[in-house]
DORO-296356 format. One record per atom (N, C-alpha, C): x, y, z; atom name; residue number from 1. Coordinates in steps of 0.001 Angstrom, whole numbers. Layout:
N
<fiba x="X" y="Y" z="Z" a="CA" k="NUM"/>
...
END
This chain:
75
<fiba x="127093" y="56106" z="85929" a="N" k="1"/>
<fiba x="126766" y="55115" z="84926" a="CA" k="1"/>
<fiba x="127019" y="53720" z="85486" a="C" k="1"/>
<fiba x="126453" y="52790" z="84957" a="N" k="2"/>
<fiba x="126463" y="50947" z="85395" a="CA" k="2"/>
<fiba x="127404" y="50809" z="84717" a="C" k="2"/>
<fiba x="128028" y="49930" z="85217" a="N" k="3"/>
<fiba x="129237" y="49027" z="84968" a="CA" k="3"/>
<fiba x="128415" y="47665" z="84295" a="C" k="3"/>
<fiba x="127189" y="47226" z="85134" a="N" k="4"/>
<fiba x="126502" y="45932" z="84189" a="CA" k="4"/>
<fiba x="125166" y="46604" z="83976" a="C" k="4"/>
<fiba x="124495" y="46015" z="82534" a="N" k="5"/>
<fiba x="123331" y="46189" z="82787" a="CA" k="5"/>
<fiba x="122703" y="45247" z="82315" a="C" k="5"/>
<fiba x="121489" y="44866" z="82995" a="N" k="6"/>
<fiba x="121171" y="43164" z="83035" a="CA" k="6"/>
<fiba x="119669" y="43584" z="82391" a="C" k="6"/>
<fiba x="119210" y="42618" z="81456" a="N" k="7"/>
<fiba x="117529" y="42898" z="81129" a="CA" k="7"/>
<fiba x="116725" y="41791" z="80766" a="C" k="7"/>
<fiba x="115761" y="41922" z="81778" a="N" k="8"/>
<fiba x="114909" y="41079" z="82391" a="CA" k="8"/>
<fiba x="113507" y="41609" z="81305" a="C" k="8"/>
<fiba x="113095" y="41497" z="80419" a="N" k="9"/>
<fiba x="111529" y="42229" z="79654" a="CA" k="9"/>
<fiba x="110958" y="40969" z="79115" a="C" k="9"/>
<fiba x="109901" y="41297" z="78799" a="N" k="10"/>
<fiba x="108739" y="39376" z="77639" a="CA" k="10"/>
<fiba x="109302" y="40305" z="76286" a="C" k="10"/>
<fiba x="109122" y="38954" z="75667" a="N" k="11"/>
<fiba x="109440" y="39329" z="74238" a="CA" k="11"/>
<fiba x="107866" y="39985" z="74058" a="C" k="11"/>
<fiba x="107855" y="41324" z="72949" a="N" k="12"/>
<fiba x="106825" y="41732" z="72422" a="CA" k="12"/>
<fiba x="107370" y="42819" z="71569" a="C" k="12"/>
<fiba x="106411" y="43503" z="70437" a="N" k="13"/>
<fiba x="107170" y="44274" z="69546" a="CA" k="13"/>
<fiba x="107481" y="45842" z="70433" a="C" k="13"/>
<fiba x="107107" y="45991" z="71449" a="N" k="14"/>
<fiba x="107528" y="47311" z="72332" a="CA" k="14"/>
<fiba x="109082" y="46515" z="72419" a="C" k="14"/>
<fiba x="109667" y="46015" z="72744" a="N" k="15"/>
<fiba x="110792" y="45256" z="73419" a="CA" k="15"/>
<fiba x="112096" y="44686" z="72005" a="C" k="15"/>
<fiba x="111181" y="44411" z="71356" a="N" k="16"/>
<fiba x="112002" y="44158" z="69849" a="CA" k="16"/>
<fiba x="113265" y="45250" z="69776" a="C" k="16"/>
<fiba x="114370" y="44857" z="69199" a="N" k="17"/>
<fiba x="115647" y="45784" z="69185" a="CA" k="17"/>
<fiba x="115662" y="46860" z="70283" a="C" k="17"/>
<fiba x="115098" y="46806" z="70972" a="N" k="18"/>
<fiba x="115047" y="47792" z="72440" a="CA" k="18"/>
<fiba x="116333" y="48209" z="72867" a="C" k="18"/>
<fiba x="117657" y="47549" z="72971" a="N" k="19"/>
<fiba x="118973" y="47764" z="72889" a="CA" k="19"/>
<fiba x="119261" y="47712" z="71561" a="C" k="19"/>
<fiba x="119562" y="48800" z="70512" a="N" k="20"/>
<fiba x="120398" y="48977" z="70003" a="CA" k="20"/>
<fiba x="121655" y="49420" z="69837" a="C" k="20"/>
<fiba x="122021" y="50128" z="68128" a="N" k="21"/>
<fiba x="123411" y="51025" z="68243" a="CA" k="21"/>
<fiba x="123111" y="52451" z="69578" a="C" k="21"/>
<fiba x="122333" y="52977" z="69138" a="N" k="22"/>
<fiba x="122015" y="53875" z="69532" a="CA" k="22"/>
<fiba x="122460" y="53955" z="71554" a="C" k="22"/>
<fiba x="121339" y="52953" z="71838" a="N" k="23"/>
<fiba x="121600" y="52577" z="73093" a="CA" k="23"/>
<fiba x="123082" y="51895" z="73651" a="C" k="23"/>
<fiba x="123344" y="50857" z="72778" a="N" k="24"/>
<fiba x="124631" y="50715" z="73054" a="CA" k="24"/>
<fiba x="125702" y="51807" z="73879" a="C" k="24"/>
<fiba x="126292" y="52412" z="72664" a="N" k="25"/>
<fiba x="126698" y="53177" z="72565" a="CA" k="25"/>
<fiba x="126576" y="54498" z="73883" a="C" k="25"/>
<fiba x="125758" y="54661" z="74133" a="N" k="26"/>
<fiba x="125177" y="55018" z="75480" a="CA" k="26"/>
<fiba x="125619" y="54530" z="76766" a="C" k="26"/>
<fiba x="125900" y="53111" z="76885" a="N" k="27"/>
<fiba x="126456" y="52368" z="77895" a="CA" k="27"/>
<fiba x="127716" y="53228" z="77849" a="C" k="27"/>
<fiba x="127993" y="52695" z="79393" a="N" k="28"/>
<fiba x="129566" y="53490" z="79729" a="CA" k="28"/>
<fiba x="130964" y="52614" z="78934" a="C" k="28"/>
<fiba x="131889" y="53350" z="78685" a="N" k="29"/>
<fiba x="132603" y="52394" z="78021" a="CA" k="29"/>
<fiba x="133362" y="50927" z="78591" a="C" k="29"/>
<fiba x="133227" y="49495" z="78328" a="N" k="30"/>
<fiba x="134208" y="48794" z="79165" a="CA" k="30"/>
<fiba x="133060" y="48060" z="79978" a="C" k="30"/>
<fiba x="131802" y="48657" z="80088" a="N" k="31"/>
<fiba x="130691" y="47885" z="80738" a="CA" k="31"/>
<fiba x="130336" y="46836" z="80175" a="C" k="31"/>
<fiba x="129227" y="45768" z="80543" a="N" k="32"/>
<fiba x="129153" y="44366" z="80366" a="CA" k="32"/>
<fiba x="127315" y="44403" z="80246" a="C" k="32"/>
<fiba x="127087" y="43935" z="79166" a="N" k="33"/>
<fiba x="124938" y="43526" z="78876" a="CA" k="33"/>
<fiba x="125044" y="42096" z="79329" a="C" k="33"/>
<fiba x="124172" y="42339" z="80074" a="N" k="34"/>
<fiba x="123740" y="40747" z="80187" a="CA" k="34"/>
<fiba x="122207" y="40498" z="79865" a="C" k="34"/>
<fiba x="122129" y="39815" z="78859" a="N" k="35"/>
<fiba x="120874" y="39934" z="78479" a="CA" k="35"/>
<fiba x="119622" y="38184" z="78320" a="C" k="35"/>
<fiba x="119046" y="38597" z="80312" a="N" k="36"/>
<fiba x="118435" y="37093" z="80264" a="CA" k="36"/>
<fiba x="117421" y="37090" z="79622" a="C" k="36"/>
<fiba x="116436" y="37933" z="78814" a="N" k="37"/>
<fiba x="115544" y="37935" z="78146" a="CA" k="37"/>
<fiba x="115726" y="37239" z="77295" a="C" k="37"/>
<fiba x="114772" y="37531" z="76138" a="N" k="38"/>
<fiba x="114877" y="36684" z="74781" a="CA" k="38"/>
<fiba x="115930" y="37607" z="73573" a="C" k="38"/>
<fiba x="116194" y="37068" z="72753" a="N" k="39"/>
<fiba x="117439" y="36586" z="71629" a="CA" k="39"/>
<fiba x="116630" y="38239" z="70753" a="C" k="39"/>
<fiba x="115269" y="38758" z="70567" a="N" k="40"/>
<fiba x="115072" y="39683" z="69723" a="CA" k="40"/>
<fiba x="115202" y="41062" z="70619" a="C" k="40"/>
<fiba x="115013" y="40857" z="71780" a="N" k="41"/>
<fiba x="115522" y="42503" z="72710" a="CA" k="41"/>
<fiba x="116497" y="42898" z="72013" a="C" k="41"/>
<fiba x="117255" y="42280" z="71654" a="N" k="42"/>
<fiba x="118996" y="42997" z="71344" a="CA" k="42"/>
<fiba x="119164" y="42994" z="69986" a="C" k="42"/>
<fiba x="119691" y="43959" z="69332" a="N" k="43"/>
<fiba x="120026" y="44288" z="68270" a="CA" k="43"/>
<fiba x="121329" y="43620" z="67555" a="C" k="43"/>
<fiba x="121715" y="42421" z="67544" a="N" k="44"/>
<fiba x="122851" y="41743" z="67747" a="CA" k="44"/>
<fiba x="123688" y="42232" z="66576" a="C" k="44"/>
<fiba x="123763" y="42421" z="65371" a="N" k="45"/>
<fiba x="124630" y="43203" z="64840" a="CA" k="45"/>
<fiba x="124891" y="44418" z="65596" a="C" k="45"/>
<fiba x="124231" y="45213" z="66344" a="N" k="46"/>
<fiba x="125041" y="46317" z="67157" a="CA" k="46"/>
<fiba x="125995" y="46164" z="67896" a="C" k="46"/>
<fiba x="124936" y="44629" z="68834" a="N" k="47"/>
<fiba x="126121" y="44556" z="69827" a="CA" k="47"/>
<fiba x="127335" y="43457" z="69392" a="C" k="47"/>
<fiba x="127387" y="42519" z="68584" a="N" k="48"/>
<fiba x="128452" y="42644" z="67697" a="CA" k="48"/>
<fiba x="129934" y="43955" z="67063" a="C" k="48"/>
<fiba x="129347" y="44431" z="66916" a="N" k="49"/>
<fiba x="129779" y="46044" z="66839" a="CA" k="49"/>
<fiba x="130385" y="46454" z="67611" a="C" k="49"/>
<fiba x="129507" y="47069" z="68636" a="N" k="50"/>
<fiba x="129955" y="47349" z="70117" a="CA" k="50"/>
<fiba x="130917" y="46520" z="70955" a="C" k="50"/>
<fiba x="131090" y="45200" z="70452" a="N" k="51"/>
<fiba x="132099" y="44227" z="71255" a="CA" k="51"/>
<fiba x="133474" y="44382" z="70456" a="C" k="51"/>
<fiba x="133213" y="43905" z="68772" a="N" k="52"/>
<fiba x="134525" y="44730" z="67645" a="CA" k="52"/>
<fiba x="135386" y="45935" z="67885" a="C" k="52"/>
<fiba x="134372" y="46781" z="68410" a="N" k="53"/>
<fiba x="134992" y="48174" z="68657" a="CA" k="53"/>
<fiba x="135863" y="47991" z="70199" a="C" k="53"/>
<fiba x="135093" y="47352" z="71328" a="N" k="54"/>
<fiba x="135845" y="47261" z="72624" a="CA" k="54"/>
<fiba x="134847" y="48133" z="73218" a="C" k="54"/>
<fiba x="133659" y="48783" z="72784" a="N" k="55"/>
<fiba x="133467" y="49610" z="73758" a="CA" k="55"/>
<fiba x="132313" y="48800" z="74611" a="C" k="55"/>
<fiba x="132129" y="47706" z="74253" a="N" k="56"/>
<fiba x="131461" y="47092" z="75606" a="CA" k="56"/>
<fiba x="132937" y="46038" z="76036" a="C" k="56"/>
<fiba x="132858" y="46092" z="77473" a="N" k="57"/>
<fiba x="133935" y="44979" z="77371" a="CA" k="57"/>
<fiba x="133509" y="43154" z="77275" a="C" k="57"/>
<fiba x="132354" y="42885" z="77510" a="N" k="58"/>
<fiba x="131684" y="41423" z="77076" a="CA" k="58"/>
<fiba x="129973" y="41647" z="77357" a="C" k="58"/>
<fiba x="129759" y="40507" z="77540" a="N" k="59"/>
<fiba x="128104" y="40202" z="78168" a="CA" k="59"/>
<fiba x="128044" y="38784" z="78404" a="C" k="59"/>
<fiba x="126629" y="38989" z="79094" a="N" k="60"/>
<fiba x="126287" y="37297" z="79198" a="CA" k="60"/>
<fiba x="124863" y="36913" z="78341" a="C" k="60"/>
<fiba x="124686" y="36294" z="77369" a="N" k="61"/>
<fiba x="123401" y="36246" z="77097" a="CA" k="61"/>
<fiba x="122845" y="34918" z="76950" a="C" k="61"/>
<fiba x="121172" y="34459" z="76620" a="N" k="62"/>
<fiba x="120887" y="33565" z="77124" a="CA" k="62"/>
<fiba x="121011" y="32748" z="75874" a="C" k="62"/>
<fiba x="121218" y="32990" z="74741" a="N" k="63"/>
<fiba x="121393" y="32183" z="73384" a="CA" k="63"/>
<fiba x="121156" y="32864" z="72115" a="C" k="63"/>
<fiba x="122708" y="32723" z="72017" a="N" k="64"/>
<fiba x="122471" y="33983" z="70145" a="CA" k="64"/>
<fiba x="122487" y="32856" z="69229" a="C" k="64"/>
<fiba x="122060" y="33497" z="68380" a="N" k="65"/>
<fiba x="121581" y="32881" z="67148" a="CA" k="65"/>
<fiba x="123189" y="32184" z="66134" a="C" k="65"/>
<fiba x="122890" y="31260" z="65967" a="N" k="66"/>
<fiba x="124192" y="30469" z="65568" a="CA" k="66"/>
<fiba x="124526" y="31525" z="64467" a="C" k="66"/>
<fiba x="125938" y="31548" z="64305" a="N" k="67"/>
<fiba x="126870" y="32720" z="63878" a="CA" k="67"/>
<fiba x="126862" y="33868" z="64232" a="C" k="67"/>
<fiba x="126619" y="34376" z="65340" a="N" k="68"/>
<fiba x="126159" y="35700" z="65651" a="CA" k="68"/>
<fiba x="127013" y="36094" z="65893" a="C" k="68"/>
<fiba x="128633" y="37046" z="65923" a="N" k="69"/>
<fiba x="129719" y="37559" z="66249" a="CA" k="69"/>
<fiba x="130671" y="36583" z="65881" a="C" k="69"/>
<fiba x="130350" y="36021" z="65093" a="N" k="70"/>
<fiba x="130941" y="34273" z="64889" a="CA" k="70"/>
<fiba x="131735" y="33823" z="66244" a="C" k="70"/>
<fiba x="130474" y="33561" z="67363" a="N" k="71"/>
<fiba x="130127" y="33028" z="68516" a="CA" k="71"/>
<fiba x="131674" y="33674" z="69347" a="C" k="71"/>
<fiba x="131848" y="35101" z="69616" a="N" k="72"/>
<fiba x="132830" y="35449" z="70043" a="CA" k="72"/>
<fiba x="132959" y="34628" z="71831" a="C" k="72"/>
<fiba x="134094" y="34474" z="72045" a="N" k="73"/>
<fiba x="134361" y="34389" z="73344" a="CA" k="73"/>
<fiba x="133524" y="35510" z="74722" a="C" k="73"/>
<fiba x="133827" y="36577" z="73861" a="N" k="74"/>
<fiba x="133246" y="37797" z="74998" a="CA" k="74"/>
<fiba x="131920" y="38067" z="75011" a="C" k="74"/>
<fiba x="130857" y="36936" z="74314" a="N" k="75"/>
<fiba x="129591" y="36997" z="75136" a="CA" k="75"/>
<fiba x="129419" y="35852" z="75319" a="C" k="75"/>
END
């Protein structure tokens, strides 16, 4: 399993929530999303979630939507 996983896709509705819970959750535990795409790939209440819980340990992304994890440190 990756330790990072980075995603590079165009926004389009194939790509929309493309990382969710589901997927999340899937990641190994303690691993890191970095997500340079656009702001709708990601399911951000999941990964909200997934950061609450600890089982991602952060990410890097390119701009969440103001209040989104109420702008946690660990993405």
């Amino acid at each position: 399993m990756s330790d990072v996983v980075s995603l590079h896709v165009p926004e389009n509705a194939s790509t929309k929530n493309m990382m969710g819970a589901e997927e999340l959750a899937l990641m190994k535990p303690g691993s890191l999303l970095i997500n340079a795409a656009r702001g709708t790939v990601v399911d951000i209440p999941a990964l909200c979630d997934a950061l609450k819980r600890k089982h991602l340990a952060g990410g890097g992304y390119r701009r969440l939507p103001d209040g989104a994890c109420n702008q946690q440190r660990s993405i």
